[in-house]
KOLGU-4560 file (N, C-alpha, C; in nm, 3 decimals, padded with zeros to 5 digits):
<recs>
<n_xx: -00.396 n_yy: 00.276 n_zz: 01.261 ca_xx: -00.282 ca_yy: 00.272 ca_zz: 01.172 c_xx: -00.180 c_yy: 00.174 c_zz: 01.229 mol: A seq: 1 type: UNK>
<n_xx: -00.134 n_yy: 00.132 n_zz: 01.128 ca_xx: -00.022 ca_yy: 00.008 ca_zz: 01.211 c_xx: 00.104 c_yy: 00.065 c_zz: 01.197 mol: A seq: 2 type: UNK>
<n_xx: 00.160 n_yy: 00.010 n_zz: 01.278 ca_xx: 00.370 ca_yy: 00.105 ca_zz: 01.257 c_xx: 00.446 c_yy: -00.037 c_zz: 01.249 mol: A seq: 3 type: UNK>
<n_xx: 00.549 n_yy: 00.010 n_zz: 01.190 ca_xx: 00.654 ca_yy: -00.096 ca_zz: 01.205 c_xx: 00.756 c_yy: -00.110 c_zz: 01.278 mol: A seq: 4 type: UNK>
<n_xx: 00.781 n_yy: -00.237 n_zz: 01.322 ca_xx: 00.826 ca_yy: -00.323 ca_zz: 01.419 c_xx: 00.970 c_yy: -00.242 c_zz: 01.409 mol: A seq: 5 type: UNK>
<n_xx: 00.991 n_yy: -00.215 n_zz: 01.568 ca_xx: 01.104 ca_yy: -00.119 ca_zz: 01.594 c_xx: 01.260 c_yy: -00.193 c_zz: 01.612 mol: A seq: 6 type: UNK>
<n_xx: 01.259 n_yy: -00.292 n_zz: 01.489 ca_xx: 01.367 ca_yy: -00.399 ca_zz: 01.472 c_xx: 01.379 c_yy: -00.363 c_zz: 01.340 mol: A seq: 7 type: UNK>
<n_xx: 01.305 n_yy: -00.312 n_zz: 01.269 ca_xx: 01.251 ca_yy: -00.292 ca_zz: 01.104 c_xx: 01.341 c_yy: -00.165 c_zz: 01.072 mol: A seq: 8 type: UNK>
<n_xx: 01.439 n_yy: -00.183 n_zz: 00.979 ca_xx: 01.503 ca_yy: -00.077 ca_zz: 00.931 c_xx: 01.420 c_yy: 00.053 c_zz: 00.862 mol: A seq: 9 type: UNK>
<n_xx: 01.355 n_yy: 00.136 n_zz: 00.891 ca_xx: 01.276 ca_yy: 00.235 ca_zz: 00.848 c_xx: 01.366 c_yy: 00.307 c_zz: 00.695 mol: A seq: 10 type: UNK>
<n_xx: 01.359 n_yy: 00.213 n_zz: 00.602 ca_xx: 01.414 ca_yy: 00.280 ca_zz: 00.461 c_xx: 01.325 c_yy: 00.320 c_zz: 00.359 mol: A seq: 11 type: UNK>
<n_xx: 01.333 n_yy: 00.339 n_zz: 00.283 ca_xx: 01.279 ca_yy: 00.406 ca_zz: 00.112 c_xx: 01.204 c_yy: 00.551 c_zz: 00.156 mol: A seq: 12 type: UNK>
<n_xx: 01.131 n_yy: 00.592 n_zz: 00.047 ca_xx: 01.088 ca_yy: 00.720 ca_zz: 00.041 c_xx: 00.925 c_yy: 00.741 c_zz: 00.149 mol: A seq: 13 type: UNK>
<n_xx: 00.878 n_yy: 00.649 n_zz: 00.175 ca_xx: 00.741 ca_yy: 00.677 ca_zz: 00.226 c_xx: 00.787 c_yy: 00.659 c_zz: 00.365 mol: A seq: 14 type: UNK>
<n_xx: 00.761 n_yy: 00.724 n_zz: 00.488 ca_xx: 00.813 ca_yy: 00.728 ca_zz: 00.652 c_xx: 00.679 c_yy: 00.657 c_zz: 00.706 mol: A seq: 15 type: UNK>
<n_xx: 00.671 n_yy: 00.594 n_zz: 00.814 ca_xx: 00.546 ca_yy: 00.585 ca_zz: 00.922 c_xx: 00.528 c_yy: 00.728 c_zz: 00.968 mol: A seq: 16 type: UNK>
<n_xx: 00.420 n_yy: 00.750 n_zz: 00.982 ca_xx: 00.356 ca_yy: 00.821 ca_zz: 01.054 c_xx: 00.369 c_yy: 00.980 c_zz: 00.978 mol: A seq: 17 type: UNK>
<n_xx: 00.376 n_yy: 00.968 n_zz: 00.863 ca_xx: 00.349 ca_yy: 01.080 ca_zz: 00.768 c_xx: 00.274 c_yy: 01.118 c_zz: 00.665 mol: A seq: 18 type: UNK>
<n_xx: 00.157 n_yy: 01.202 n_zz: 00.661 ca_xx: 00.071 ca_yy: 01.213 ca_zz: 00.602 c_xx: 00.104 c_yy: 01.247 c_zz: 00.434 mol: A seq: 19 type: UNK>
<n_xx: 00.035 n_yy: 01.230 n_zz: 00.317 ca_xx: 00.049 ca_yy: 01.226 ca_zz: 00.202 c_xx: -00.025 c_yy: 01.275 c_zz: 00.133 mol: A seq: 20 type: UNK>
<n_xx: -00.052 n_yy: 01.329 n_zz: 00.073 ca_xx: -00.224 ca_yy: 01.365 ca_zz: -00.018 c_xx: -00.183 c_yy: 01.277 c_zz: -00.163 mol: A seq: 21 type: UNK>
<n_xx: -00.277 n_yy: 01.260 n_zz: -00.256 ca_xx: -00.297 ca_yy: 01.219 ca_zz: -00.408 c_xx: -00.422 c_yy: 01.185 c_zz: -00.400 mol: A seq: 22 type: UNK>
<n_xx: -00.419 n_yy: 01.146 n_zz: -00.551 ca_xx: -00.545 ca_yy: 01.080 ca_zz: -00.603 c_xx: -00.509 c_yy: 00.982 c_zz: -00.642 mol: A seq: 23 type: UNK>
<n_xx: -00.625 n_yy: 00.874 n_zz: -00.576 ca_xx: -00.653 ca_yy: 00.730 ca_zz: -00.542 c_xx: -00.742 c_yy: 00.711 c_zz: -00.670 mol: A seq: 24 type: UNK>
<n_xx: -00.700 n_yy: 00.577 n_zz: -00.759 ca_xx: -00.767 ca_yy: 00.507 ca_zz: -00.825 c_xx: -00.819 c_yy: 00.342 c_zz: -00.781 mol: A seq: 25 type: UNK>
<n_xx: -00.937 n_yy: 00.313 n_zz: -00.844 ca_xx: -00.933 ca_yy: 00.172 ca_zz: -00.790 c_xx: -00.926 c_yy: 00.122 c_zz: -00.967 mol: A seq: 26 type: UNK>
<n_xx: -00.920 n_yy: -00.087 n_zz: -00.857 ca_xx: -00.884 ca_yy: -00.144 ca_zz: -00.995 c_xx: -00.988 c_yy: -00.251 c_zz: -00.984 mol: A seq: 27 type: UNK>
<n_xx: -01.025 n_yy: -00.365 n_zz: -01.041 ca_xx: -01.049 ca_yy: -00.504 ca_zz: -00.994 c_xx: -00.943 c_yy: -00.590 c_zz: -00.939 mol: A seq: 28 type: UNK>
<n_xx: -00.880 n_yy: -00.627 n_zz: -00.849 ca_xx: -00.842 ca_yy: -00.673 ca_zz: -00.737 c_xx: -00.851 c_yy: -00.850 c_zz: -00.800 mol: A seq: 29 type: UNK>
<n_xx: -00.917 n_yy: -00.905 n_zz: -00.858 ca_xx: -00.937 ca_yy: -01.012 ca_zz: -00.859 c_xx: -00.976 c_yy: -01.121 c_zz: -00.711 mol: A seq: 30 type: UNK>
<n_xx: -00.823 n_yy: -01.132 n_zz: -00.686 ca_xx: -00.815 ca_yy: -01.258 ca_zz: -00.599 c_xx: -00.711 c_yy: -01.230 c_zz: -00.513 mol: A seq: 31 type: UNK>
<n_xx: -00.662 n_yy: -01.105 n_zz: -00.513 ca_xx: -00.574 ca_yy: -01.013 ca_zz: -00.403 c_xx: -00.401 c_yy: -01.061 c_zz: -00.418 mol: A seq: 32 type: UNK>
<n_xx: -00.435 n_yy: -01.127 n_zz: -00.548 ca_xx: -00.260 ca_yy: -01.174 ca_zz: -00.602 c_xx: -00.196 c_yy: -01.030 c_zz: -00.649 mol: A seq: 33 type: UNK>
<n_xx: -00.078 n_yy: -01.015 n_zz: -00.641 ca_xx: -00.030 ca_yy: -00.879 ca_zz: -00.682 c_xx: 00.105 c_yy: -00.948 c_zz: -00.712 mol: A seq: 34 type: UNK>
<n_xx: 00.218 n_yy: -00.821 n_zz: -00.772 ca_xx: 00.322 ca_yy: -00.862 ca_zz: -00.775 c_xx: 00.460 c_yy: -00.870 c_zz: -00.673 mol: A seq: 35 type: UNK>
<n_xx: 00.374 n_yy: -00.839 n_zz: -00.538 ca_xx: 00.403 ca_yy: -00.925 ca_zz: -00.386 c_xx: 00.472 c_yy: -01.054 c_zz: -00.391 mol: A seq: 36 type: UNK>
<n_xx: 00.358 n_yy: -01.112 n_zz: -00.472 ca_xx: 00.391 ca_yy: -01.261 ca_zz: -00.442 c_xx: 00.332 c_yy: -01.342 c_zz: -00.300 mol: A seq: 37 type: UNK>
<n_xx: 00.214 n_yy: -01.252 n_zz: -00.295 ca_xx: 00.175 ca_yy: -01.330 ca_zz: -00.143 c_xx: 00.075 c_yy: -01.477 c_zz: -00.189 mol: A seq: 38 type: UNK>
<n_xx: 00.030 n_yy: -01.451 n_zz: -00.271 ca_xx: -00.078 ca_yy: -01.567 ca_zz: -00.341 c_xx: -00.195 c_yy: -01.469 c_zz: -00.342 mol: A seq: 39 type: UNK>
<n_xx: -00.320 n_yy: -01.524 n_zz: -00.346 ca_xx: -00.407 ca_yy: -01.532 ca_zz: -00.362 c_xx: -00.474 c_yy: -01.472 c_zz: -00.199 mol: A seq: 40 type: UNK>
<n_xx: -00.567 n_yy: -01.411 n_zz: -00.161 ca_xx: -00.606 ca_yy: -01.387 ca_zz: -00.032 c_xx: -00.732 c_yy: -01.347 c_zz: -00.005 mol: A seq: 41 type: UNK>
<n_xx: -00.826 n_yy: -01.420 n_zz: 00.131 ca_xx: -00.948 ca_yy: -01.378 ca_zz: 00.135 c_xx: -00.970 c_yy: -01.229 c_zz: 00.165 mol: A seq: 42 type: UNK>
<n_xx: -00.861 n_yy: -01.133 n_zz: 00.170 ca_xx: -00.896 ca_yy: -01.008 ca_zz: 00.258 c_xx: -00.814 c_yy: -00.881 c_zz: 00.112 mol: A seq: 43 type: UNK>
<n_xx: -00.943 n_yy: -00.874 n_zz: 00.063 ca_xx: -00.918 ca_yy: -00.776 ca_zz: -00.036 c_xx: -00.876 c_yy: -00.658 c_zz: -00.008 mol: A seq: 44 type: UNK>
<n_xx: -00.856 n_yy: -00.629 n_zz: 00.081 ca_xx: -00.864 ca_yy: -00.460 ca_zz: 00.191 c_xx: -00.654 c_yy: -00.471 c_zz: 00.127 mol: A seq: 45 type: UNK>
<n_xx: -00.662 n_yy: -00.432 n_zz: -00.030 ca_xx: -00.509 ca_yy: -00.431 ca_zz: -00.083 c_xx: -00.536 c_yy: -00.320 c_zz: -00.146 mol: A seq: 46 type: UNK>
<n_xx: -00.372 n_yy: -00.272 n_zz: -00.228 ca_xx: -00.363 ca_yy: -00.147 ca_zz: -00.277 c_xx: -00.261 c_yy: -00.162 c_zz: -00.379 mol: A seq: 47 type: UNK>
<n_xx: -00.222 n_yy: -00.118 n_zz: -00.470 ca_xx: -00.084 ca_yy: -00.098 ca_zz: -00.551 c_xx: -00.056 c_yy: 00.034 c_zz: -00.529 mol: A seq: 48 type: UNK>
<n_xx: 00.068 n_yy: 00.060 n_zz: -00.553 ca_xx: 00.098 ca_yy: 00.196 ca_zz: -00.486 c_xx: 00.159 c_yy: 00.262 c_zz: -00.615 mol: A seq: 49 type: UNK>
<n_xx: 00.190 n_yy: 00.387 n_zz: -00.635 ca_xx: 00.275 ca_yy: 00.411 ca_zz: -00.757 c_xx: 00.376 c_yy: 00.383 c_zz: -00.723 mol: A seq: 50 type: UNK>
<n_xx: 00.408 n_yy: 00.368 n_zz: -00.871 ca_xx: 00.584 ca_yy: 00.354 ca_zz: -00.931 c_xx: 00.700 c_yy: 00.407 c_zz: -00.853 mol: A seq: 51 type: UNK>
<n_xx: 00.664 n_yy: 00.517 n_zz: -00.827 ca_xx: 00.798 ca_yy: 00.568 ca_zz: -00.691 c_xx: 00.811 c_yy: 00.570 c_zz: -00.598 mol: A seq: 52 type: UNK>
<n_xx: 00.693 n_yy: 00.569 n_zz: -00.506 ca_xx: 00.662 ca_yy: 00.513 ca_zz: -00.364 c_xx: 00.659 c_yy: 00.348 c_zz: -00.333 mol: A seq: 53 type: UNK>
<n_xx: 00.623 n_yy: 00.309 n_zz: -00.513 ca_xx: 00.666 ca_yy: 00.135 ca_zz: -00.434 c_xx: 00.771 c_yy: 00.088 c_zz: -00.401 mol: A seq: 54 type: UNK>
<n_xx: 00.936 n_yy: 00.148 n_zz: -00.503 ca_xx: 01.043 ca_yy: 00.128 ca_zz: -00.475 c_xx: 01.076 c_yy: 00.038 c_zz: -00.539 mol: A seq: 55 type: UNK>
<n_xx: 01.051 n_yy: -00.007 n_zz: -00.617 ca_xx: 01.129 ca_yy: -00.147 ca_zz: -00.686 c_xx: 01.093 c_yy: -00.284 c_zz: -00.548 mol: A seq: 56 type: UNK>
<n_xx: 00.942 n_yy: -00.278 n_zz: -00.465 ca_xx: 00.897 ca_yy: -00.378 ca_zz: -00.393 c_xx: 00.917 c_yy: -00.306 c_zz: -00.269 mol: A seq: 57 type: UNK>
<n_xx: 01.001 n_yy: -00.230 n_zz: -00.215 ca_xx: 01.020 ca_yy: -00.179 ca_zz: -00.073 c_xx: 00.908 c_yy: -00.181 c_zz: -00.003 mol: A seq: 58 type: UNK>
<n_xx: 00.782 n_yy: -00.099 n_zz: -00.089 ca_xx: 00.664 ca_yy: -00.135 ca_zz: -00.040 c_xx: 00.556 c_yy: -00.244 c_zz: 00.016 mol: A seq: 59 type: UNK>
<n_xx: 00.626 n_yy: -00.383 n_zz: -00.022 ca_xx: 00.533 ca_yy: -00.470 ca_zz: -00.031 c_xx: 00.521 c_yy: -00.524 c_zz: 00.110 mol: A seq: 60 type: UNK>
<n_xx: 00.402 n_yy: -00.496 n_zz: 00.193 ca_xx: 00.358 ca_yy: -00.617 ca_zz: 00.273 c_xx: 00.321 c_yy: -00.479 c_zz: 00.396 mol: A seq: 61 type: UNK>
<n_xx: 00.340 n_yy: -00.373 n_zz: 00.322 ca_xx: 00.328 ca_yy: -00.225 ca_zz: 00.455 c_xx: 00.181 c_yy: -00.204 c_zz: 00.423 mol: A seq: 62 type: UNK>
<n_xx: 00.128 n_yy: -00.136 n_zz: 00.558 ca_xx: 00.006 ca_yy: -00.095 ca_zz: 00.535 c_xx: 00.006 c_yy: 00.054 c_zz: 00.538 mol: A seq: 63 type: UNK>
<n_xx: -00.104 n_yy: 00.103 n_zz: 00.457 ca_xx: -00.147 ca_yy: 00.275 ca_zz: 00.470 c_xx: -00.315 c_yy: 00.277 c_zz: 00.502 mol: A seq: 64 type: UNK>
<n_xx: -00.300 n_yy: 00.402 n_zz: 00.581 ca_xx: -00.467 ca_yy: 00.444 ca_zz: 00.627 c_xx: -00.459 c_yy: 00.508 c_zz: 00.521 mol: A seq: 65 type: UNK>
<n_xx: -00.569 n_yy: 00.440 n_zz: 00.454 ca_xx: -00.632 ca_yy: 00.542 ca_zz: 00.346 c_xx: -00.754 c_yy: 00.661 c_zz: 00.369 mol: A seq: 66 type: UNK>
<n_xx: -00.751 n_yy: 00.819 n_zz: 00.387 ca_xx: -00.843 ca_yy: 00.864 ca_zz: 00.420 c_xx: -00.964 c_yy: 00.936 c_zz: 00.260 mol: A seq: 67 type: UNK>
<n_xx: -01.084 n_yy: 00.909 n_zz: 00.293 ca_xx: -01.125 ca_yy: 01.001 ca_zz: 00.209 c_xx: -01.162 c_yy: 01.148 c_zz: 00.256 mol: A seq: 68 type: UNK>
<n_xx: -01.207 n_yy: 01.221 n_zz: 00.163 ca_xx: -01.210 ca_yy: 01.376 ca_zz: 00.162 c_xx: -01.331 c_yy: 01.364 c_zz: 00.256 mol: A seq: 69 type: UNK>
<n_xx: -01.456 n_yy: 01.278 n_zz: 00.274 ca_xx: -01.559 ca_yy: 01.291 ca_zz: 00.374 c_xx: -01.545 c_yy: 01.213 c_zz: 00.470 mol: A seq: 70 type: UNK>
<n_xx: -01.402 n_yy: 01.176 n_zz: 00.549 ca_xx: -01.337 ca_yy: 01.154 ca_zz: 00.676 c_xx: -01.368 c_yy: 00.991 c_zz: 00.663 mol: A seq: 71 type: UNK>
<n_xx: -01.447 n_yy: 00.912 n_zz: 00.568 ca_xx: -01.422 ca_yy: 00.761 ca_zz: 00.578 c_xx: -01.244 c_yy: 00.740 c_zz: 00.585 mol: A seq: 72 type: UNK>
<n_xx: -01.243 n_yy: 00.634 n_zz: 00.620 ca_xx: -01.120 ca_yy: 00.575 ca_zz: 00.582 c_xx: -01.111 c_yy: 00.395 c_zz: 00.652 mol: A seq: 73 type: UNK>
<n_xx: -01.009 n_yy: 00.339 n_zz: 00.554 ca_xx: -00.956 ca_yy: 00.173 ca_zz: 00.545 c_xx: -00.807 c_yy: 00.164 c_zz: 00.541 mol: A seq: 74 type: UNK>
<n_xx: -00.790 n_yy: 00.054 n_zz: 00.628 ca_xx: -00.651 ca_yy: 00.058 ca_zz: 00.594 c_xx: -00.623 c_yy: -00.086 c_zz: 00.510 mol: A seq: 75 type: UNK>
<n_xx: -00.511 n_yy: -00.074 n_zz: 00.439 ca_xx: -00.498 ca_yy: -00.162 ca_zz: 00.331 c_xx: -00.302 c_yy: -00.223 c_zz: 00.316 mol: A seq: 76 type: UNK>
<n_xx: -00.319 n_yy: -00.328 n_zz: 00.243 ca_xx: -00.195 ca_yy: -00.382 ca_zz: 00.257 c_xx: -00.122 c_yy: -00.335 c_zz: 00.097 mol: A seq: 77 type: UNK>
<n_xx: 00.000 n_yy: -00.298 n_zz: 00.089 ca_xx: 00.036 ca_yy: -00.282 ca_zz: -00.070 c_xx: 00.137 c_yy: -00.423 c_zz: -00.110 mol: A seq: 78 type: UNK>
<n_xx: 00.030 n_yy: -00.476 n_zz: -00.204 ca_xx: 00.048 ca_yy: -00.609 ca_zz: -00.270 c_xx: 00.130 c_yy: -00.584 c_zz: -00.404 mol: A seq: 79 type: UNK>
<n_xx: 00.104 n_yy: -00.458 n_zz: -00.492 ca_xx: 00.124 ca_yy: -00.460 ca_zz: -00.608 c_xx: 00.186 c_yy: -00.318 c_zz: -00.633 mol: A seq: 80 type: UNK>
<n_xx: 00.282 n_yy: -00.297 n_zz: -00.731 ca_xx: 00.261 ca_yy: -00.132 ca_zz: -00.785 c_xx: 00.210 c_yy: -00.081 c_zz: -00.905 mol: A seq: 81 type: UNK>
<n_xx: 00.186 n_yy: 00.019 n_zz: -00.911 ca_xx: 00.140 ca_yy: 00.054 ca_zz: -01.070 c_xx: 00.264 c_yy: 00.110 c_zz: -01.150 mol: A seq: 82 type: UNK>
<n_xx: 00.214 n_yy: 00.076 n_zz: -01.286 ca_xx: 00.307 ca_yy: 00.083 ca_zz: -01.390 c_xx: 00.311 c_yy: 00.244 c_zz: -01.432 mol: A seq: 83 type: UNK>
<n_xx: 00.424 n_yy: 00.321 n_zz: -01.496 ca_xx: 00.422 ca_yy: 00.409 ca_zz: -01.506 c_xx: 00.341 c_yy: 00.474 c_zz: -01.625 mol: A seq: 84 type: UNK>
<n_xx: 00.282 n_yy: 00.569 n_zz: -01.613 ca_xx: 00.203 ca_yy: 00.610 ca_zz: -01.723 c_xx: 00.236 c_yy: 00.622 c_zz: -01.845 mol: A seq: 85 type: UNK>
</recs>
């Protein structure tokens, strides 16, 4: 898991080092462009996050360990958020 740089103002609703539960959807990813704004990227290992955990972008450029229910897990960068239902 990666943490952030202890210069990094620790703000919005999601903390380091705190566990979360939901349900994870996937999408097609394309070309790993999101509404980041990072471009385009060879390392698809991305995520959009919901609507209230992204923050109006707060989220963008943080990583989360994603775990599944049979102990796999990836960690991933949040490029994008999802739109509200």
């Amino acid at each position: 898991m990666r943490t952030a740089s202890t210069t990094a103002p620790l703000t919005g609703r999601i903390k380091p080092g705190t566990n979360y539960r939901g349900v994870a959807t996937s999408y097609d990813a394309a070309d790993g462009n999101g509404a980041c704004l990072y471009g385009p990227s060879g390392d698809l290992m991305i995520a959009a996050m919901n609507h209230t955990d992204y923050e109006s972008s707060k989220a963008c450029g943080s990583y989360a360990l994603v775990l599944t229910a049979n102990g796999a897990s990836i960690t991933v960068r949040i490029v994008n958020g999802c739109p509200l239902p």
